[in-house]
MARBA-3410 file (N, C-alpha, C, O; in Angstrom, 1 decimal):
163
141.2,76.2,86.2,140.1,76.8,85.7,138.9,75.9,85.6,137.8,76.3,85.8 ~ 139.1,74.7,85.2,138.2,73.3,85.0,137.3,73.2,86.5,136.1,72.9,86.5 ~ 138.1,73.6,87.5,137.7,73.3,88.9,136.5,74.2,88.9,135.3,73.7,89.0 ~ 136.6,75.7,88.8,136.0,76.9,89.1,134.6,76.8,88.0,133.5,77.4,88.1 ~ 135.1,75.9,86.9,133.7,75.9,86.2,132.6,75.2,86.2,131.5,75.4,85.8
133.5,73.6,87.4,132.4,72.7,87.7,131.7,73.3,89.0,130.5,73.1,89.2 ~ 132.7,74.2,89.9,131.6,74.2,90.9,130.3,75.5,90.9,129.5,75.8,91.7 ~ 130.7,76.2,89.6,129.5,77.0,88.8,128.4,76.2,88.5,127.3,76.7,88.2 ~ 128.6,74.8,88.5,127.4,74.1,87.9,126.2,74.4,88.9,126.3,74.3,90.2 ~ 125.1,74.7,88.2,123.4,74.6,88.8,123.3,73.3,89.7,122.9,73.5,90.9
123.7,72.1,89.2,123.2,71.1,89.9,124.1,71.1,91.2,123.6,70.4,92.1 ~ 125.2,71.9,91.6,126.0,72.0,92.9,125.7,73.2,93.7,126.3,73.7,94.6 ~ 124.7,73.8,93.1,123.8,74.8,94.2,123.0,74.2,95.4,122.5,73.1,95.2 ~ 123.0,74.8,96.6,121.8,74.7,97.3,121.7,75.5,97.9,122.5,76.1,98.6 ~ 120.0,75.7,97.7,119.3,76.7,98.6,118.7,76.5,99.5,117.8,75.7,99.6
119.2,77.6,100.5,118.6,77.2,101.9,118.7,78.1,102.3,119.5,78.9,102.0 ~ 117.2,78.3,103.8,117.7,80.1,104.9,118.6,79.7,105.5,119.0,78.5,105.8 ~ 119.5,81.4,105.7,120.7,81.7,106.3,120.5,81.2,107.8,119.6,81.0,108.6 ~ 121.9,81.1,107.8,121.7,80.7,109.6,123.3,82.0,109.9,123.7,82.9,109.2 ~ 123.5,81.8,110.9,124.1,82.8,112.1,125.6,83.1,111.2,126.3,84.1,111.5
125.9,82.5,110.4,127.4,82.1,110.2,127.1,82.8,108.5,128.1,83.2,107.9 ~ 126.0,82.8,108.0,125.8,83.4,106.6,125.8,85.2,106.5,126.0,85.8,105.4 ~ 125.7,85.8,107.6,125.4,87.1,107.7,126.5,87.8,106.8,126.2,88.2,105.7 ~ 127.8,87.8,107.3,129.2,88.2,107.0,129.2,87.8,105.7,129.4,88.8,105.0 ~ 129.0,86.5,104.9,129.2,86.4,103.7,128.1,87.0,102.7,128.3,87.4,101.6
126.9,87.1,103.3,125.7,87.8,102.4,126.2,89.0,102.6,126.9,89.3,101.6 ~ 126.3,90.0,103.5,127.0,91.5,103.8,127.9,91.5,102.4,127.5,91.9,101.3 ~ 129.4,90.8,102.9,130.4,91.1,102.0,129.8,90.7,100.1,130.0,91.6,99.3 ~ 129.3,89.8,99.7,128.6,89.5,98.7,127.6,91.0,98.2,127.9,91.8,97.3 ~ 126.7,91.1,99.0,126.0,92.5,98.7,127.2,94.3,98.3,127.1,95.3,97.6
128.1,93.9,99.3,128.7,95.3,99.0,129.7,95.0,97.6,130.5,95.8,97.1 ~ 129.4,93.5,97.0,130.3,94.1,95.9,129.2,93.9,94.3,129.4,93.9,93.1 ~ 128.0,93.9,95.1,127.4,94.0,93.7,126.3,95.0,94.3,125.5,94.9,93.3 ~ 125.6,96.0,95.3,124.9,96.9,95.3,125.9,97.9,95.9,125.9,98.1,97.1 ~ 126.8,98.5,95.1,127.8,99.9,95.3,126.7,100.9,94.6,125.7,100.8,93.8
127.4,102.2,95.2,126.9,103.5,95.1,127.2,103.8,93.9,126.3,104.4,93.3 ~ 128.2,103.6,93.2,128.4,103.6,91.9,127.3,103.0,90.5,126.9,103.2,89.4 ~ 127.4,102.3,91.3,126.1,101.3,90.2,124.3,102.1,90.5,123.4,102.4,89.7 ~ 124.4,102.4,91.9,123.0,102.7,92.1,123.6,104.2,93.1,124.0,103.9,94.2 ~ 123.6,105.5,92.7,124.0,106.3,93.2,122.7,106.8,94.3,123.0,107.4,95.3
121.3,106.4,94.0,120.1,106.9,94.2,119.5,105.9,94.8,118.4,106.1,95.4 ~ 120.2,104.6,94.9,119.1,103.7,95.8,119.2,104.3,96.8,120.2,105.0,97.3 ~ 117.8,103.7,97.5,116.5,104.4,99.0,116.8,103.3,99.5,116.1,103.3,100.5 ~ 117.5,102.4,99.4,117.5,101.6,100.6,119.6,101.5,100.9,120.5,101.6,100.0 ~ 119.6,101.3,102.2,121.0,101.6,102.0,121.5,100.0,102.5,121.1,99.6,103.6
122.3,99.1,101.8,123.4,98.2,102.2,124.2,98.3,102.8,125.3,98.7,102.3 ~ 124.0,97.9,104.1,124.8,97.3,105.6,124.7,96.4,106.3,123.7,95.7,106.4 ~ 125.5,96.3,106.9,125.7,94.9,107.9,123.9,95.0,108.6,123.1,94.1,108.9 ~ 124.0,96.5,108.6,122.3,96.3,109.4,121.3,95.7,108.9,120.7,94.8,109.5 ~ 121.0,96.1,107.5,120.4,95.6,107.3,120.0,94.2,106.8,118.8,93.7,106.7
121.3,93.6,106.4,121.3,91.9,106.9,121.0,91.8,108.0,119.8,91.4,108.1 ~ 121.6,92.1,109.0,120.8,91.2,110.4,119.1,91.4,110.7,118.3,90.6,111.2 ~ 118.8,92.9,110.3,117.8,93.2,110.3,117.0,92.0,109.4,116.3,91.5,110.2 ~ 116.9,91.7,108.7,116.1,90.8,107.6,116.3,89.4,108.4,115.3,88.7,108.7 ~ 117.4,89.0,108.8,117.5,87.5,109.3,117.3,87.5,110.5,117.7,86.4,111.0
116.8,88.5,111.5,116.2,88.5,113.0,114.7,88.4,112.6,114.0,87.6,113.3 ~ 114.1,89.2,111.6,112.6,89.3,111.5,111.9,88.5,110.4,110.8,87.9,110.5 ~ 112.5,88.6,109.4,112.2,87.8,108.4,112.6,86.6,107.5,112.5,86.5,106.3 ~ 113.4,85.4,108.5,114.7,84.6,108.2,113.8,83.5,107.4,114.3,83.0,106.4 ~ 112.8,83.2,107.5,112.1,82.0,106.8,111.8,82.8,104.8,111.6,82.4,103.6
111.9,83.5,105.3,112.0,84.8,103.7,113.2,84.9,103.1,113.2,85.3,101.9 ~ 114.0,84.6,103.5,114.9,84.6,103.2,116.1,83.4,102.8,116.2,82.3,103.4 ~ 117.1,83.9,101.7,117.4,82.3,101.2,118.9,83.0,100.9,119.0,84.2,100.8 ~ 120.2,81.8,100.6,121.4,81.8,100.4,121.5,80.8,99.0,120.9,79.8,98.7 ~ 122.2,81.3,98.6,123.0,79.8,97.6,123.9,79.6,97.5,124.6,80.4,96.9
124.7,78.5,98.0,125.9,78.1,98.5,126.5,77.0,97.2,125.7,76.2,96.6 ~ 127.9,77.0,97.1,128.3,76.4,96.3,129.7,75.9,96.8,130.5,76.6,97.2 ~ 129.8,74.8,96.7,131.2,74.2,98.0,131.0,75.3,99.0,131.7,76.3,98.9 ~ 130.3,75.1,99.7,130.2,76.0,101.5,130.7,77.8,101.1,131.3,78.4,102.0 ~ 130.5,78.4,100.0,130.5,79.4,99.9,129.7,80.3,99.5,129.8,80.2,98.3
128.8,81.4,99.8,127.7,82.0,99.5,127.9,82.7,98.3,128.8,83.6,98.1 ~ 126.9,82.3,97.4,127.7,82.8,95.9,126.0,83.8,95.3,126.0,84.3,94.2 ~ 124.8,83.9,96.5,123.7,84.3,96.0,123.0,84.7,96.9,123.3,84.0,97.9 ~ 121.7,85.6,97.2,121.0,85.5,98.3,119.9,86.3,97.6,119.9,86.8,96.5 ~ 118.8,86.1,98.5,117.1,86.9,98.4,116.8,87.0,99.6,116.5,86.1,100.3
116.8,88.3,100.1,116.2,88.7,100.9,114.4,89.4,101.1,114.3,90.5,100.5 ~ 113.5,88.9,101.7,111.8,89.8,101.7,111.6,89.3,102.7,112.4,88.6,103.4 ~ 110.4,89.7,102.8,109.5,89.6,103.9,108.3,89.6,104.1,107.9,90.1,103.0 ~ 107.0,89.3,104.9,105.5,89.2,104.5,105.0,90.4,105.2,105.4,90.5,106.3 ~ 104.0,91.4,104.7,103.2,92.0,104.8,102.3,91.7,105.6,101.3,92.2,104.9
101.8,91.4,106.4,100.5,90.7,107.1,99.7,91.7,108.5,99.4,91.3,109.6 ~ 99.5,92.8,107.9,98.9,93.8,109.0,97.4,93.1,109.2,96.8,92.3,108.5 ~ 97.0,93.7,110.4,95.7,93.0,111.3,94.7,93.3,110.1,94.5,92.4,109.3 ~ 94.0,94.6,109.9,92.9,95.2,108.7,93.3,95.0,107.8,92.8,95.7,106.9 ~ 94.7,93.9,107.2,94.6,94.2,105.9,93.5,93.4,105.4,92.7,92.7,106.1
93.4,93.6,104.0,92.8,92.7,102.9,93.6,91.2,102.9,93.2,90.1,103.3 ~ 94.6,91.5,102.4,95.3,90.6,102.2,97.0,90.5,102.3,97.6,91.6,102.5 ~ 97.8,89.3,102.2,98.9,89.3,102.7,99.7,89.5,101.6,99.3,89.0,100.5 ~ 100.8,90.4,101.7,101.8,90.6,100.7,102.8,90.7,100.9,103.4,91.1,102.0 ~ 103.5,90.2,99.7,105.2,89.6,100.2,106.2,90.5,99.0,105.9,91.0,97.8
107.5,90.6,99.9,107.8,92.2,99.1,109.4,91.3,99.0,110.2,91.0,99.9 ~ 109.5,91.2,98.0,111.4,90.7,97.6,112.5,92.2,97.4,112.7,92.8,96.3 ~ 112.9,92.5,98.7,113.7,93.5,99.0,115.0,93.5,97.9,115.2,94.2,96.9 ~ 115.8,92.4,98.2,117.3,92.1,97.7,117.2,90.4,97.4,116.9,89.4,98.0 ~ 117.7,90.7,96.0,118.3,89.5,95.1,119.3,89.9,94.6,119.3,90.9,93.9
121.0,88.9,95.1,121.8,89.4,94.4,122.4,88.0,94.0,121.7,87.0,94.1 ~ 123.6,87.9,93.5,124.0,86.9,92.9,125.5,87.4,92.2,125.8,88.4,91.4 ~ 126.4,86.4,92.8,127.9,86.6,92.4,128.4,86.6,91.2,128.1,85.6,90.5 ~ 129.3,87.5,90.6,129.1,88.2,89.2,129.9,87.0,88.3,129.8,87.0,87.1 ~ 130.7,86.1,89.2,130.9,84.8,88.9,129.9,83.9,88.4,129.8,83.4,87.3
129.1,83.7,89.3,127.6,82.9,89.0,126.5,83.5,88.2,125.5,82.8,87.9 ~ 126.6,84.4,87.8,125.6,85.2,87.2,125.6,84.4,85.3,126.5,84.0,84.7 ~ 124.1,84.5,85.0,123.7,83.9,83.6,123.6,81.8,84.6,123.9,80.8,84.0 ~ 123.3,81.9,85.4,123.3,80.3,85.6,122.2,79.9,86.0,122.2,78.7,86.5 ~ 121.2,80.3,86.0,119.7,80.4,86.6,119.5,80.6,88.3,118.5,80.6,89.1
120.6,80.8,88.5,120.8,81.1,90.4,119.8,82.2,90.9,119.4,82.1,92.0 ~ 119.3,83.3,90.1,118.7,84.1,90.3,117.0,83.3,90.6,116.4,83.4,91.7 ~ 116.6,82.6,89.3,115.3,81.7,89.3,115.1,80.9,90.1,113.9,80.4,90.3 ~ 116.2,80.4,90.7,116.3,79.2,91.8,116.1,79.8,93.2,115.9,79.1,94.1 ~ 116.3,81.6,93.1,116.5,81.5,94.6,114.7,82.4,94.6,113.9,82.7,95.5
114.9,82.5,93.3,113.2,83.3,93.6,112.1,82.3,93.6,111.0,82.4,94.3 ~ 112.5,81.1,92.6,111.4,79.7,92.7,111.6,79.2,94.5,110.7,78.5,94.9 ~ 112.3,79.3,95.1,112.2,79.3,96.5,111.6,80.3,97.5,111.2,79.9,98.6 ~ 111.4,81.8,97.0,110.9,82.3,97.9,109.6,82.0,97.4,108.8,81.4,98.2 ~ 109.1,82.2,96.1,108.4,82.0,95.9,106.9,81.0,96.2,105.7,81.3,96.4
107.9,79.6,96.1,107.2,78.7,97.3,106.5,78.5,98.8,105.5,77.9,99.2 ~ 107.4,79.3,99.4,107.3,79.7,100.9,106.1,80.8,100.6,105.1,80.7,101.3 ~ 106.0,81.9,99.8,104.9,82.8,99.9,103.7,82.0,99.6,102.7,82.2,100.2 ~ 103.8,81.1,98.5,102.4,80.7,98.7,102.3,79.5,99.7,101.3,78.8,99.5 ~ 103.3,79.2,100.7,102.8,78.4,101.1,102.2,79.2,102.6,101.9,78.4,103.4
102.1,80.4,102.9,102.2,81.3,103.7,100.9,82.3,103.4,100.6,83.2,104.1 ~ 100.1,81.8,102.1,99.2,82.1,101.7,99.6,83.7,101.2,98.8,84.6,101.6 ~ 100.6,84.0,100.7,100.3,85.3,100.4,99.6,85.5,98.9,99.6,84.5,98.0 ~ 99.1,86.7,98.6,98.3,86.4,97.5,99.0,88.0,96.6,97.9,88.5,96.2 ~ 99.8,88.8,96.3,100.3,89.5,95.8,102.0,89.5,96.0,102.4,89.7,97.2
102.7,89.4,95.3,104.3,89.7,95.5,104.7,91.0,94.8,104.3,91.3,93.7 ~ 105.3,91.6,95.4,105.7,93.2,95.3,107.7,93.3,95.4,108.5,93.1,96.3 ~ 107.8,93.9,94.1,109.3,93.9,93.6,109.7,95.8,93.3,108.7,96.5,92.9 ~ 110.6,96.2,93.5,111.4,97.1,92.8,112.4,97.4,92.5,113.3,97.1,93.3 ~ 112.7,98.1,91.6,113.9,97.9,90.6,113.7,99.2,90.3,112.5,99.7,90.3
115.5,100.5,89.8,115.5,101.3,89.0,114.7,101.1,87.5,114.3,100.0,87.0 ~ 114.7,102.4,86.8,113.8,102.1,85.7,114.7,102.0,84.3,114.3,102.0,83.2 ~ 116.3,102.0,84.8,117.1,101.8,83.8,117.8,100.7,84.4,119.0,100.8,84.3 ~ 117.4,99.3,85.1,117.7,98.2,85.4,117.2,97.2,85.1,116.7,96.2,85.7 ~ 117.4,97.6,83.1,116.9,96.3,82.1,117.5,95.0,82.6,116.7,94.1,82.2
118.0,94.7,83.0,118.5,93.6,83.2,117.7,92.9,84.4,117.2,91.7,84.3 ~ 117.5,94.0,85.6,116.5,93.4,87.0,114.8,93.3,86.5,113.9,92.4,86.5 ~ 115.0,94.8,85.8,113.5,94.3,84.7,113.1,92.8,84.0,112.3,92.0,84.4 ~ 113.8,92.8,83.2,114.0,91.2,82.1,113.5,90.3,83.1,112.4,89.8,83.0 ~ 114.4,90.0,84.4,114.5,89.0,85.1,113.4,89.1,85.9,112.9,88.0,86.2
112.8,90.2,86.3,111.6,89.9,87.5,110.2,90.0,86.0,109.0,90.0,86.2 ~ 110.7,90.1,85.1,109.1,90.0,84.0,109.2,88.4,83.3,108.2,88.1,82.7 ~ 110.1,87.7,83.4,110.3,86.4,83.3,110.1,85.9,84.0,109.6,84.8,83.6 ~ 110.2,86.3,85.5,109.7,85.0,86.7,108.0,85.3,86.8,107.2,84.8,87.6 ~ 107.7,86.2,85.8,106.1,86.5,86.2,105.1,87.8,86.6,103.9,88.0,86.6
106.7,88.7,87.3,105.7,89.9,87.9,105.7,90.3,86.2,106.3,90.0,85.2 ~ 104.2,91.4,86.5,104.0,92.4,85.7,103.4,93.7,85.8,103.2,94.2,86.9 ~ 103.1,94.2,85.1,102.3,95.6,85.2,103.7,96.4,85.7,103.7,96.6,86.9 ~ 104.8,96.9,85.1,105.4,97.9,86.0,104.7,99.2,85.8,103.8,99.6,85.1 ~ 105.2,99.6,86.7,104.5,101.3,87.0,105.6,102.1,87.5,106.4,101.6,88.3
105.8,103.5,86.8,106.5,104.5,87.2,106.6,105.0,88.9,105.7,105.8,89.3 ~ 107.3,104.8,89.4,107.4,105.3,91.0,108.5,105.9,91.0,109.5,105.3,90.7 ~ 108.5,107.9,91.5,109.2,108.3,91.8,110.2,108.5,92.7,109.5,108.7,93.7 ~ 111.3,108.5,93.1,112.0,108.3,94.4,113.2,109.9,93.9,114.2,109.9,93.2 ~ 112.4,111.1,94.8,113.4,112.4,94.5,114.5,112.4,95.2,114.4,111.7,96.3
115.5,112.9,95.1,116.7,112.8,96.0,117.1,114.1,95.9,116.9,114.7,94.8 ~ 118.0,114.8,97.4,118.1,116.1,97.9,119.5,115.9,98.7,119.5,115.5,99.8 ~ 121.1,116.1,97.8,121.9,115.6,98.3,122.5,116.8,99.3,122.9,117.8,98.9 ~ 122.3,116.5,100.5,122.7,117.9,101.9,123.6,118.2,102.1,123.9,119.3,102.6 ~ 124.8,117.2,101.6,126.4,118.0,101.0,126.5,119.4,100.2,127.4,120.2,100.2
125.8,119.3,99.6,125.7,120.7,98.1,125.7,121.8,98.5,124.9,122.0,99.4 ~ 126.2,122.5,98.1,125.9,124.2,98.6,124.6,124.7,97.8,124.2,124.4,96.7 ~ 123.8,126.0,99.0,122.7,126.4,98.1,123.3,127.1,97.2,122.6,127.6,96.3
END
């Protein structure tokens, strides 16, 4: 047990973008902490796709936290940067973090990383979403800084159901 608590330590994190060999463990990591059960209604759906999808297009946005060579955390976004925009905006899709590692600041560490990279990429707005009964994703993204939430609807129309 002594083992499993030292390599929980903060100071034996590192963060770094995925490379080719992290996909499989961010995948399996994601499907056991964003289930249908927990979010019956999330709009975005967790798959293998969409990991590769994020680390083909947006891999410098992207970050892992490894602890003895095991992925125990990840953030996935990406930058906004259309031709007419105004300005550049950076959108933090998925933050998850191993329910082992969770309460250890791994969450703050992998966001003070993207974080970095967006301003160093000059973006000048970051854009987050969360359910509106996910006090917990709340708490955490109003502590690293975002603010203003605003109500956004997302209706759902399940096509299994009989009329």
């Amino acid at each position: 047990m002594a083992a499993k608590n030292d390599a929980a330590r903060p100071n034996r994190i590192t963060i770094r973008n995925p490379n080719i060999d992290d996909l499989a463990p961010v995948f399996h990591l994601g499907e056991k902490i964003f289930t249908y059960r927990m979010s019956p209604t999330l709009y975005r759906t967790w798959d293998e796709f969409e990991v590769v999808e994020f680390f083909l297009s947006s891999q410098e946005c992207c970050f892992v936290a490894e602890s003895d060579e095991e992925i125990v955390g990840f953030l996935l976004g990406y930058i906004i940067d259309r031709k007419n925009a105004t300005r550049k905006v950076g959108y933090l899709t998925w933050i998850g973090v191993d329910p082992d590692f969770e309460s250890k600041g791994l969450a703050g560490k992998l966001f003070a990383k993207f974080r970095r990279v967006m301003h160093e990429n000059e973006v000048e707005l970051l854009l987050v979403d969360t359910e509106a009964n996910n006090h917990r994703a709340l708490n955490f993204f109003q502590r690293v800084g975002f603010k203003s939430p605003r109500d956004h609807l997302y209706l759902t129309l399940k096509m299994d159901e009989e009329e």
